[in-house]
C-alpha positions as CSV (number, residue, x, y, z in Angstrom):
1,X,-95.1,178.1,27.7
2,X,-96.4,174.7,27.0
3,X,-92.4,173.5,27.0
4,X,-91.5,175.4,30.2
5,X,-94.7,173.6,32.6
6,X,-93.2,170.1,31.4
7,X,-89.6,171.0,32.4
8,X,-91.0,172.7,35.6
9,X,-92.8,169.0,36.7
10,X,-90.2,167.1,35.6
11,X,-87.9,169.4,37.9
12,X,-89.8,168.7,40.6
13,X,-89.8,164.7,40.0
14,X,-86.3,164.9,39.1
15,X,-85.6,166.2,43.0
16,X,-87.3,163.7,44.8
17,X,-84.7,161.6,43.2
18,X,-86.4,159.5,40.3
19,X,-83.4,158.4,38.6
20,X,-84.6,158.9,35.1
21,X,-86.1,162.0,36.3
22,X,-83.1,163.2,36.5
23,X,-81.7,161.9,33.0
24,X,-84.6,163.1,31.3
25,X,-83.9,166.9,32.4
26,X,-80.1,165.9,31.5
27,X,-81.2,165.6,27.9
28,X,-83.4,168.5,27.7
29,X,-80.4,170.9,28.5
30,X,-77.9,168.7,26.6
31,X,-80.5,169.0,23.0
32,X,-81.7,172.2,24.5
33,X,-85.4,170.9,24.2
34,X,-87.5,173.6,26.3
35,X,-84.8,175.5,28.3
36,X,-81.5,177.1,26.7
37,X,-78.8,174.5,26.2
38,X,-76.6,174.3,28.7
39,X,-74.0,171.2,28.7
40,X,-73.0,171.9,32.1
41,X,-76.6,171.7,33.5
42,X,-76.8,168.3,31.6
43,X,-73.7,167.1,33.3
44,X,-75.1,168.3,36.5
45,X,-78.4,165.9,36.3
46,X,-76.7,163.4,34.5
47,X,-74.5,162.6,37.7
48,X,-77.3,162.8,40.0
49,X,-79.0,159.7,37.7
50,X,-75.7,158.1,37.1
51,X,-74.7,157.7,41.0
52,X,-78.1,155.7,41.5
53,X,-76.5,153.3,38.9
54,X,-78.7,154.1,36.4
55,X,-77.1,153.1,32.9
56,X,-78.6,155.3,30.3
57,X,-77.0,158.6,32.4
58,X,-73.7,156.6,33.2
59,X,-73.0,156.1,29.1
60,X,-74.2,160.0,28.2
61,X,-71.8,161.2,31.0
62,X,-69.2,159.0,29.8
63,X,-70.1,160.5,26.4
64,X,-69.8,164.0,28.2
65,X,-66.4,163.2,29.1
66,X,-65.3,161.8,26.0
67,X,-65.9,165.6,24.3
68,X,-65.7,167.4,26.9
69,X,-69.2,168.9,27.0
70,X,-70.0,170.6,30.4
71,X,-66.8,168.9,31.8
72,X,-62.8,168.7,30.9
73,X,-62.4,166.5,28.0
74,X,-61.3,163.2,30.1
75,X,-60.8,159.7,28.5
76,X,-60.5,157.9,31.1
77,X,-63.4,158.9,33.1
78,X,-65.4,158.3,29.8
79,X,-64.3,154.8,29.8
80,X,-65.0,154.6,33.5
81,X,-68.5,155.6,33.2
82,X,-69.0,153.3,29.7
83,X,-67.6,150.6,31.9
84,X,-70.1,151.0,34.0
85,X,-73.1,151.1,31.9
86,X,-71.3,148.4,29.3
87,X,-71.9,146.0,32.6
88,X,-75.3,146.7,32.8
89,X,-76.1,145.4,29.4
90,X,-76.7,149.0,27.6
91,X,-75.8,148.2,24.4
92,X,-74.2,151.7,23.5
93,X,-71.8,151.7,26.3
94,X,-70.9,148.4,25.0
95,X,-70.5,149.8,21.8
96,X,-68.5,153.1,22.7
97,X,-66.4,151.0,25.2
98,X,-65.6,148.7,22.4
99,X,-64.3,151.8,20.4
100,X,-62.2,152.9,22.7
101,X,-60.5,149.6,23.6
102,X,-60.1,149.9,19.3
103,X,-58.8,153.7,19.2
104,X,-56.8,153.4,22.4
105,X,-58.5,156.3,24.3
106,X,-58.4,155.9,28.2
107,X,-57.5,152.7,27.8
108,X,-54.4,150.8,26.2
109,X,-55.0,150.0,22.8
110,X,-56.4,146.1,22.7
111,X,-58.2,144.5,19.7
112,X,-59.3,142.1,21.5
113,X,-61.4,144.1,24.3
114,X,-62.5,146.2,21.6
115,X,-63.9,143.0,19.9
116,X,-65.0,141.6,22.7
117,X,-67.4,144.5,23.9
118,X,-68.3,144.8,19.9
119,X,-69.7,141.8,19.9
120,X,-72.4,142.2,22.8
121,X,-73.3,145.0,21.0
122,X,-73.8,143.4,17.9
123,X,-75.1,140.3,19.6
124,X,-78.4,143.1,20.7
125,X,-78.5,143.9,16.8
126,X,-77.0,147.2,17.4
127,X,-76.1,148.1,14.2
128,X,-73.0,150.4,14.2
129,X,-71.5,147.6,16.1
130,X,-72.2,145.3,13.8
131,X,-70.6,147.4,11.2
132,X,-67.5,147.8,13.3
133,X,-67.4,143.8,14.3
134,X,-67.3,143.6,10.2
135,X,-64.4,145.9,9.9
136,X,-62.4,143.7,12.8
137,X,-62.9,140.4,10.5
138,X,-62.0,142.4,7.4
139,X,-58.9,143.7,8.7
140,X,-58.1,140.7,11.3
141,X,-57.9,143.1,14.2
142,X,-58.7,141.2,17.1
143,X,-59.8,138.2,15.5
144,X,-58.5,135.7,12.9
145,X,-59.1,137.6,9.6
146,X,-62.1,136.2,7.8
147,X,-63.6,138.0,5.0
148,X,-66.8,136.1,5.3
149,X,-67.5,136.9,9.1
150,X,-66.9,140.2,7.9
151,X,-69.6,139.9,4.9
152,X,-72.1,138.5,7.7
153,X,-71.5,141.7,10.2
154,X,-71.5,144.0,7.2
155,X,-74.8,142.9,6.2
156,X,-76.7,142.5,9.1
157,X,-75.8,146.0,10.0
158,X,-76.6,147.2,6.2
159,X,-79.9,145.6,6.3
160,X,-80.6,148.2,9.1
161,X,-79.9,150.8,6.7
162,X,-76.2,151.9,8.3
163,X,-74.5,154.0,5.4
164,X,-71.3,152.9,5.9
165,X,-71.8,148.9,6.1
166,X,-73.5,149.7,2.7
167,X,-70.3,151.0,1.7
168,X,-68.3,148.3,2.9
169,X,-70.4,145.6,1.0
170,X,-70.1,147.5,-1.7
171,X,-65.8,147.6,-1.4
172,X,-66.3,143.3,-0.5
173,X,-68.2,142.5,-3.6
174,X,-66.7,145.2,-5.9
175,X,-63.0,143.3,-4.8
176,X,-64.7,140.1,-4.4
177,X,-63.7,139.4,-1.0
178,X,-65.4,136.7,1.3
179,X,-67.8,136.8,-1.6
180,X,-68.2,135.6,-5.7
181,X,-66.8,139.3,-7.2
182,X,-70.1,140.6,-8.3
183,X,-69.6,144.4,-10.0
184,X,-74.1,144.3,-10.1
185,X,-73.7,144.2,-6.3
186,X,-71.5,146.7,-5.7
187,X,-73.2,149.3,-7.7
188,X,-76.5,147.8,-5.7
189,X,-74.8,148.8,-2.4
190,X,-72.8,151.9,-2.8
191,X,-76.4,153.2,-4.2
192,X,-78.0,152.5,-0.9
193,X,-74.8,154.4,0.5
194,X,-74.8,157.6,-1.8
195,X,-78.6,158.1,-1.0
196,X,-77.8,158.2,2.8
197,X,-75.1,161.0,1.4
198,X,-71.8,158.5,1.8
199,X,-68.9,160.6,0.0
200,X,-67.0,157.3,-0.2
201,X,-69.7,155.9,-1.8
202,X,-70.7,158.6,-4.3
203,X,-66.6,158.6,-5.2
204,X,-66.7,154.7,-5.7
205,X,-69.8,154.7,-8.1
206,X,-68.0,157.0,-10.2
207,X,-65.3,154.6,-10.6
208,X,-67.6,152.2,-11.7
209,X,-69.5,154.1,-13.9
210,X,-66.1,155.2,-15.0
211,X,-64.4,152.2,-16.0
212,X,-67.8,150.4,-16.8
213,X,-68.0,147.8,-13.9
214,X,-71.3,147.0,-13.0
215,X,-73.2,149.1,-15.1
216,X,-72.7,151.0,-18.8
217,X,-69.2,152.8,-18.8
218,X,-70.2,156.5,-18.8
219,X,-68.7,159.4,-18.5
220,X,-70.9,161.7,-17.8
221,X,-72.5,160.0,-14.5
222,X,-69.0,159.4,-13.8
223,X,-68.5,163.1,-13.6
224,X,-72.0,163.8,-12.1
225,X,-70.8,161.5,-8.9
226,X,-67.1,162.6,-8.5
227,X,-68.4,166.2,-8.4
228,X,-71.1,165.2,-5.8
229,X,-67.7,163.6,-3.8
230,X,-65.4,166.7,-4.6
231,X,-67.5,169.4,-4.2
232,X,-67.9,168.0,-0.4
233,X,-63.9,168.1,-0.3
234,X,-62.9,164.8,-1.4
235,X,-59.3,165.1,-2.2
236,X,-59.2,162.2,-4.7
237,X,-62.8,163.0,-6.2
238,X,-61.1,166.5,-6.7
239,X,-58.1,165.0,-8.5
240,X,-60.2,162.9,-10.2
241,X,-62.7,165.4,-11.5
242,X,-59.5,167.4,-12.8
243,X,-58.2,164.3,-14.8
244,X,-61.6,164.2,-16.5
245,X,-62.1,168.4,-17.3
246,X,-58.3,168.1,-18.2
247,X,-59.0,165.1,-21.1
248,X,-62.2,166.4,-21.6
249,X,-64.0,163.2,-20.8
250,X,-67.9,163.4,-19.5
251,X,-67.4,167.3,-19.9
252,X,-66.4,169.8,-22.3
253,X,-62.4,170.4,-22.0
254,X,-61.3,172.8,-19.7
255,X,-58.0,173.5,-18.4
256,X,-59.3,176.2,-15.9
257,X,-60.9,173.8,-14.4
258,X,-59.2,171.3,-14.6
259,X,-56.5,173.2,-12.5
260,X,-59.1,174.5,-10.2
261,X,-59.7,171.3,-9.1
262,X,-56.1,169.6,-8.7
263,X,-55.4,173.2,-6.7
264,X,-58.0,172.0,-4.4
265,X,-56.5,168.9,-4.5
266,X,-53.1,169.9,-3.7
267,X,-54.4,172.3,-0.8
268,X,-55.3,169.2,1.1
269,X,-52.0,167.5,0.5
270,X,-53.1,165.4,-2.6
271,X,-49.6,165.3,-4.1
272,X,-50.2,163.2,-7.2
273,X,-50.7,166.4,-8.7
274,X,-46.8,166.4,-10.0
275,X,-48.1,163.7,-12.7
276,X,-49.8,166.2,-14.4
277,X,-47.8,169.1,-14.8
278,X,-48.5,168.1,-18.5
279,X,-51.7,170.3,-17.7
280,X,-49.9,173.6,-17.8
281,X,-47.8,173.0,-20.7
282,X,-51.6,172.8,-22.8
283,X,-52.5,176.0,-21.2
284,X,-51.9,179.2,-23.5
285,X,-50.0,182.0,-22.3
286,X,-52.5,184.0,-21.6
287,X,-52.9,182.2,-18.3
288,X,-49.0,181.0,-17.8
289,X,-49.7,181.9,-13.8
290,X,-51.4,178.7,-13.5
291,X,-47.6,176.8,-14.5
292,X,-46.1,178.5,-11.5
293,X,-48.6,177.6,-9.3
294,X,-48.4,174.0,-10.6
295,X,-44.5,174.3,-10.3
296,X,-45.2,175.4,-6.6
297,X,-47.4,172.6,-5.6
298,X,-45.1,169.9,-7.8
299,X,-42.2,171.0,-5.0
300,X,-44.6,170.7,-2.1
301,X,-44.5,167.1,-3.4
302,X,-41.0,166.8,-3.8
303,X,-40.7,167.8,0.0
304,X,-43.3,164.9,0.9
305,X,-41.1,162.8,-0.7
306,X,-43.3,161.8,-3.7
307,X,-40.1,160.4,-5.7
308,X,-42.3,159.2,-8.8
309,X,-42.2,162.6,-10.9
């Protein structure tokens, strides 16, 4: 009851044409805070604040556009609307605009926008821009490469506790790129990652505790982190985990298993499966069915053209 008097007021401010009046009611029936969500209701009061100019509704009915909540999906109305908030300073229009000049939605794909709108964002401390300004020195899209620009952006936007910069540092110091290769590091950052539940992370500290890099080689931990990673479908975690119940290292050996997981491999595609057709040949007869599924997913890798069996 409580909910529906504060909706009620704000209603009534909202139609005397109080811009943020208006957005505020947008994001109570976009979240669905105090009246049934309704996206088309949000759309509806996030135009009314968006026509007065005012930039918080312009970027959330660009966003609205962009996944087509409450409207047609439209990219180029999304960047129109971003456009419009990205000139009034609000950083994540900048940062949205910035993505789309990346991706090449509603607008022609140009690195150089995308940086450029990335870095006013990041220039506010907006952290997932920061991040993304990283990955455009990493990969030199938009900018000269420069691994250590890419270090800086990383970390500033890892300091503020973004998952996936952590994960990035963790790739740059694990490769030693822009920075001394430091294995200590890596496992520092990839753990700040996997505790924010990063799967890329939670794969890569398996590697390391696989191969010893960075902390004490072991098996065990490896296995405890490429399950975390496979469990939440990570083809190459699965593959991985496979390899490990198939030589029976970290785990007891198991050849069920072991082909459980390279099936769930090979159901997303994972073709490297062919290599270890070795598998069913260990397998007693008892459960031969398991060689003519591995025979059926080696050809589904012949037909991607995976030449190497």
């Amino acid at each position: 009851m409580e909910n529906k008097k504060i909706v009620n007021i704000l209603e009534k401010v909202a139609n005397q044409k109080f811009a943020w009046a208006q957005y505020d009611i947008g994001l109570l029936y976009l979240h669905g805070k105090g009246v049934k969500q309704n996206y088309f209701k949000a759309v509806k009061w996030f135009k009314k604040a968006a026509n007065q100019g005012y930039a918080p509704a312009e970027n959330n009915l660009g966003i609205a556009y962009y996944y087509g909540h409450g409207v047609k999906q439209n990219y180029f109305k999304a960047v129109k609307w971003h456009k419009k908030a990205a000139n009034q300073r609000y950083v994540r229009a900048q940062y949205s605009l910035g993505l789309m000049y990346y991706n090449g939605k509603g607008v022609k794909q140009d690195y150089f926008k995308a940086v450029k709108w990335l870095k006013k964002a990041a220039n506010q401390g907006y952290a997932p821009a920061e991040n993304n300004l990283g990955i455009a020195y990493y990969y030199g899209h938009g900018v000269k490469q420069n691994y250590f620009k890419a270090v800086k952006w990383f970390k500033k936007a890892a300091n503020q506790g973004k998952a996936s910069a952590q994960y990035n540092l963790g790739i740059i110091y694990k490769d030693g790129l822009g920075v001394k290769q430091d294995y200590f590091k890596a496992v520092k950052w990839f753990r700040k990652a996997v505790n924010q539940k990063s799967i890329l992370a939670e794969y890569n500290l398996g590697l390391l505790y696989f191969y010893g890099t960075g902390v004490e080689q072991n098996y065990f931990k490896a296995v405890k982190w490429f399950r975390k990673a496979a469990t939440r479908g990570y083809a190459i975690a699965q593959y991985d985990l496979g390899l490990l119940y198939l030589h029976g290292k970290g785990v007891k050996q198991n050849y069920f298993k072991a082909a459980k997981w390279y099936k769930k491999a090979a159901d997303q595609g994972f073709a490297n499966i062919k290599s270890n057709l070795e598998l069913e040949y260990k397998i007693n007869l008892s459960v031969k069915q398991n060689y003519l599924k591995a025979m059926k997913w080696y050809k589904k890798a012949i037909v991607q053209r995976y030449t190497n069996a």
